[in-house]
N, C-alpha and C positions, 0 to 999 in steps of 0.2 A: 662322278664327274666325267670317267673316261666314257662311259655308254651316252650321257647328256651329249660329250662332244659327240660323237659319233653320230647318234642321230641329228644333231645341226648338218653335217656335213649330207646328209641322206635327203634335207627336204628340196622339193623342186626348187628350181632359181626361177619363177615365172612369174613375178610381182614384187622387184623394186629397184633400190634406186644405192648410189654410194652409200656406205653407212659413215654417220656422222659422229659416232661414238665411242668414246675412247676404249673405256671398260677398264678400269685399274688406274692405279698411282702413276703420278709421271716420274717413274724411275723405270729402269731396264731389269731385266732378269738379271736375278746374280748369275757370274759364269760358272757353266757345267749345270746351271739348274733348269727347271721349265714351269713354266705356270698355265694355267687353262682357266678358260670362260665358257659360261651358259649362258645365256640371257633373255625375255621372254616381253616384249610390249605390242607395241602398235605405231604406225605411221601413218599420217594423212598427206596428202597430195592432190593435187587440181589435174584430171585428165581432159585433156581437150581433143577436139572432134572437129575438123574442118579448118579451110585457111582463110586466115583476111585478105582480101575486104569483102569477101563470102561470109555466110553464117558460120560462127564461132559454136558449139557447144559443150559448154565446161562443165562438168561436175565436180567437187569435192568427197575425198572418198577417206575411208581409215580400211585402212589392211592390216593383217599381222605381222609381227617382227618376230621372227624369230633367229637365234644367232646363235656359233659355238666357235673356240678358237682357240689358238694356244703360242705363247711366248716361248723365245728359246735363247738361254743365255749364253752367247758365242765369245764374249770378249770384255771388259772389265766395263764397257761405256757403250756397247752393241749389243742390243739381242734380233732378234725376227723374230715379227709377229706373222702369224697366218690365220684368218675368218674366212666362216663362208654360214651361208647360211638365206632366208629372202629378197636381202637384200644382196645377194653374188657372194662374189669371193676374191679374196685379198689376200696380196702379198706387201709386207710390211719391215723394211729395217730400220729400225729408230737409233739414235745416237742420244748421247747424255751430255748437254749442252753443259748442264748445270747441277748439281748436288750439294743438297745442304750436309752439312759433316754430321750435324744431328738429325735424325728422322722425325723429332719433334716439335724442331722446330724451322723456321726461313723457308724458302721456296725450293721446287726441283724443276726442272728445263726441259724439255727432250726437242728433239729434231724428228719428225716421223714423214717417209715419202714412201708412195704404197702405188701400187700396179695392179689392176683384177680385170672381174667380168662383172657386167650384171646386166638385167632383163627387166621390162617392164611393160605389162599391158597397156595398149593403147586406148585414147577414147572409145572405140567401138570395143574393147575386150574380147575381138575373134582374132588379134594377130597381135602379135608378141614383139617390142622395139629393145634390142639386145645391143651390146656393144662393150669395148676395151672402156676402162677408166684408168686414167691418174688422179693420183690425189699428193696433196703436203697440208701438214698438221704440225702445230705447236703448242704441244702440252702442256698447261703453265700448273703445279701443283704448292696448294700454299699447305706446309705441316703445322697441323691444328693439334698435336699432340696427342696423347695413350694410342699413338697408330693410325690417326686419321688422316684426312686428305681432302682440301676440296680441287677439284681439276677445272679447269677453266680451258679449251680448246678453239682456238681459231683454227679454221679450216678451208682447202679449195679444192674441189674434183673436177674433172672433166672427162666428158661421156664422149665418145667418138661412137656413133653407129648412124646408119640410114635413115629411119624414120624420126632419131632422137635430135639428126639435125646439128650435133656436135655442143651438148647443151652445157652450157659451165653452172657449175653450184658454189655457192661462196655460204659461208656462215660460221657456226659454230656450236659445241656442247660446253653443259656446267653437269659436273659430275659431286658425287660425294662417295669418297670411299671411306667403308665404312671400317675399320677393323674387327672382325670377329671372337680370332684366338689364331692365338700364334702357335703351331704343333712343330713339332721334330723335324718336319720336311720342308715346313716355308709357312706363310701365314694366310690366315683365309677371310674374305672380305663381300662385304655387301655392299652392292655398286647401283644407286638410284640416279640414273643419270635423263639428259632430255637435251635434243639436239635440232638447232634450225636452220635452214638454209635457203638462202633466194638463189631462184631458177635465172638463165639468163641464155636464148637460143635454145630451145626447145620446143620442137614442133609439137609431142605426144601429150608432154606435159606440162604443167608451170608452175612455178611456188606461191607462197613459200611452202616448203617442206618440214614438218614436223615429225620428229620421232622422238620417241617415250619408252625407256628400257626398265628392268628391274633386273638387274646382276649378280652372280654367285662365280668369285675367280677366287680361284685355291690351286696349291702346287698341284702340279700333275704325276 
């Protein structure tokens, strides 16, 4: 897990966009513990080339996703998240709105507001549209029991850069976390998640946005 992060953190940031996915249950790190993600799919996206009421030309594209990242549990209802990976890189403090007293069952809450970078080839793919994001997410996890989870995430970013036009994304992921096996350290989970988003003020690109993960988060 610690070399998967590592290498997430090593690949170029030259090809994408906010990432839309949660990666894990909607609860926080227990505190003094930490957790870590890998994660490995694809995104597609509409690059456009030209301004209206000029010629327009759009293509639709799928790229790869790749992602790594890790939780950190600072406070009984606080942890920070940090990712980075194709789609940039992100800083993340979630709060815990809401906790079922059982893990098996009732729903769990978080509050997540997040700050990064990230970069994305433009229509022509000879120059690169980079820029600050914010983003706020609301984790909703329903407990399906033996450890499961499914996540349901409304979400909103916004890209401040030059060529990107200052582009707002709205949408959202459905996640399923998977339980594994629970070890000595924290438990380990399979995360098949898929996240979408409409574009809205984007010169480079336009939505909707699709991405498609497959996840392995285990304590760190």
């Amino acid at each position: 897990m610690r070399r998967g992060l590592a290498l997430a953190w090593l690949l170029p940031l030259a090809a994408g966009c906010p990432a839309f996915t949660t990666m894990g249950p909607a609860r926080t790190a227990p505190v003094g513990s930490s957790q870590a993600w890998f994660s490995l799919g694809a995104y597609r996206t509409t690059l456009a080339t030209g301004t209206a009421p000029g010629p327009v030309d759009r293509s639709r594209v799928w790229l790869p996703l790749f992602e790594g990242g890790a939780r950190f549990g600072l406070a009984d209802r606080w942890d920070l998240a940090i990712r980075g990976g194709t789609g940039g890189a992100t800083i993340a403090p979630r709060f815990q709105l809401g906790r079922s007293p059982d893990p098996n069952t009732g729903l769990d809450l978080l509050l997540e507001g997040s700050v990064g970078y990230t970069s994305l080839l433009a229509g022509s793919r000879d120059e690169v549209v980079s820029g600050v994001t914010f983003g706020a997410a609301l984790p909703v996890g329903w407990n399906l029991g033996a450890g499961h989870q499914l996540v349901v995430t409304p979400r909103i970013a916004w890209m401040a850069g030059g060529l990107a036009g200052g582009a707002a994304l709205s949408g959202g992921s459905l996640a399923m976390v998977l339980l594994l096996t629970t070890g000595a350290r924290g438990p380990w989970y399979l995360v098949p998640e898929c996240g979408v988003a409409s574009v809205s003020g984007g010169n480079a690109f336009e939505g909707p946005v699709v991405q498609c993960v497959l996840g392995l988060v285990g304590p760190r």
